[in-house]
N, C-alpha and C positions, 0 to 999 in steps of 0.2 A: 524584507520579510515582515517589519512594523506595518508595514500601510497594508498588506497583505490580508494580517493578520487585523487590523483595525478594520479593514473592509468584511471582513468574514463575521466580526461580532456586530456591527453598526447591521449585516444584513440579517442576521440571528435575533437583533432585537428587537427590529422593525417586523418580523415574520412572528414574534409573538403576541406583538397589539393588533393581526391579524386574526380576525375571524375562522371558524373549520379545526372539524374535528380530525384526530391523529394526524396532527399538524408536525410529530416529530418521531425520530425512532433510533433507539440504541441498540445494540447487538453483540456480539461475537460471529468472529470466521477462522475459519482453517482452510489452507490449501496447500498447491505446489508453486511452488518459484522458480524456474529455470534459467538460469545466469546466460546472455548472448554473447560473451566473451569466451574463445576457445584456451586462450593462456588459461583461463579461469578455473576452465573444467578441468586442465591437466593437472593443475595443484590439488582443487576438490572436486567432486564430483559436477555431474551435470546442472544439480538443481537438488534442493533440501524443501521440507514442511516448513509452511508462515503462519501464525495463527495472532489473532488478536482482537482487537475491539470496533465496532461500526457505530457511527450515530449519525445523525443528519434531520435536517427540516427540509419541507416543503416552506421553497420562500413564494412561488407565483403561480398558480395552475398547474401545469406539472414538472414545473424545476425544483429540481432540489439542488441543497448542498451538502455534500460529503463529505467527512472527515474519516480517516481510519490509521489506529497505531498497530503496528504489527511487529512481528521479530520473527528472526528464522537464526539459526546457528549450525555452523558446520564444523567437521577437522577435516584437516589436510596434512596431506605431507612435499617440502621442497620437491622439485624436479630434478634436481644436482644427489645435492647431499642428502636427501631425506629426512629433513628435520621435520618436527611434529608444529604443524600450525594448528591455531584455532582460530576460527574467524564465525563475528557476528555481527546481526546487521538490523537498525529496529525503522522502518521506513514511516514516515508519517506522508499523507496524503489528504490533500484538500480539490474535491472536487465539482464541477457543476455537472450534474445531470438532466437528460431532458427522459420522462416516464412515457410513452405512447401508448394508449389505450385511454381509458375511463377507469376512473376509483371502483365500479362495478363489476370490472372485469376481474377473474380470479388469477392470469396472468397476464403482467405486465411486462415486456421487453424497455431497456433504455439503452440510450448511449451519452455519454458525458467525456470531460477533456478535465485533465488537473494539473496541477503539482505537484512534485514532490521532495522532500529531504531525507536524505539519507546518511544518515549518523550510522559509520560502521567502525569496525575492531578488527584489528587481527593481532593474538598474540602467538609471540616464540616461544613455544618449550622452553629452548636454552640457548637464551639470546646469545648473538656473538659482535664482534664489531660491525659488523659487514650487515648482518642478520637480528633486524630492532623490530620491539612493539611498532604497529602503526594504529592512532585513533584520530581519525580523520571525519569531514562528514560534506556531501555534494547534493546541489540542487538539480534536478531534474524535472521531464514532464512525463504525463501520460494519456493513453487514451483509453478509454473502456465501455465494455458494451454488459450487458446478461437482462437477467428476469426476476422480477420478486413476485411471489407469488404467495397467494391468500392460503394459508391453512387452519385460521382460525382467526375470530374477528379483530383482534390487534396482535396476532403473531402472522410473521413473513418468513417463507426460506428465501437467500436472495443467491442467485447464478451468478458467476463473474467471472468474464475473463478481460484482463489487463495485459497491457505491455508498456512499459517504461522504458524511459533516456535518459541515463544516467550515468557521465563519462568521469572517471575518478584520475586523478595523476597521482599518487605517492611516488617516493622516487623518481620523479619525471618519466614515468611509463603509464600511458594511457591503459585505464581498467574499467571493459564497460560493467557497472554494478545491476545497469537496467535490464529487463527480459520479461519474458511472459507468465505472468502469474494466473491460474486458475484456479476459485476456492467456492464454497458455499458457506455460508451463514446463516444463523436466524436473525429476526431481527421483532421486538417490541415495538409495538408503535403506540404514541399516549398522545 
């Protein structure tokens, strides 16, 4: 995760001694998340609202790299006994994208591939022995495609749809956390 993360700032600050304007862009998003695990859905529902922050540079022509912190939070109830879960989940995401089209164009389509972490929680109501907090957190990837699109000269709404791989073990039972996410955003560009 060090070199990961060392390679992300070494390529952020080499893209600032670069020439070109709205060289960078910060935002908010909100969307849907739908969990591709079926154990998953029997506890909580299908899929909950994600919303959180976007930023990214243009590091070469039209790559960029993207970062984004997000949360989504659910309740649930056991399958047994009915106890009262809550579970939450704040995924960070680092990713490369490629833009197709020209800075001219008022829509642009891309596709990109990343990484992910995902730091999540599920607390007990009323814990039992059997029946504990769990705060865990799993690495993952992803692929994504959408549109950002001009509506004024440094604001963008940006289209997204994602799906993520992201296989969790708590108590040695495989939990997939990854699934398809679909949100919009705005986004700044400076």
């Amino acid at each position: 995760m060090k070199k990961i993360l060392f390679l992300v700032i070494f390529v952020f600050l080499i893209s600032i001694s670069l020439s070109g304007e709205n060289r960078f862009f910060l935002g908010v998003s909100g969307g849907y998340y739908n969990f591709s695990d079926s154990s998953f859905k029997d506890i909580y529902n299908d899929g909950t609202t994600i919303y959180g922050g976007i930023f990214g540079v243009h590091v070469w022509k039209e790559m960029q790299i993207v970062g984004s912190f997000k949360f989504l939070s659910m309740d649930g109830k056991t399958t047994y006994t009915k106890e009262d879960l809550k579970f939450s989940m704040s995924p960070i995401t680092v990713a490369l994208r490629y833009k197709f089209g020209k800075n001219s164009w008022k829509v642009n389509p891309y596709l990109g591939a990343g990484f992910d972490y995902y730091p999540y929680k599920e607390d007990v109501v009323n814990e039992t022995e059997f029946l504990k907090d769990t705060s865990e957190s799993v690495f993952g990837y992803s692929i994504q495609g959408g549109f950002s699109a001009i509506i004024l000269k440094n604001l963008t709404i940006d289209g997204n749809l994602k799906y993520t791989v992201a296989d969790a073990k708590p108590y040695e039972t495989k939990v997939k956390l990854g699934g398809f996410e679909i949100g919009i955003g705005l986004l700044f560009a400076f």
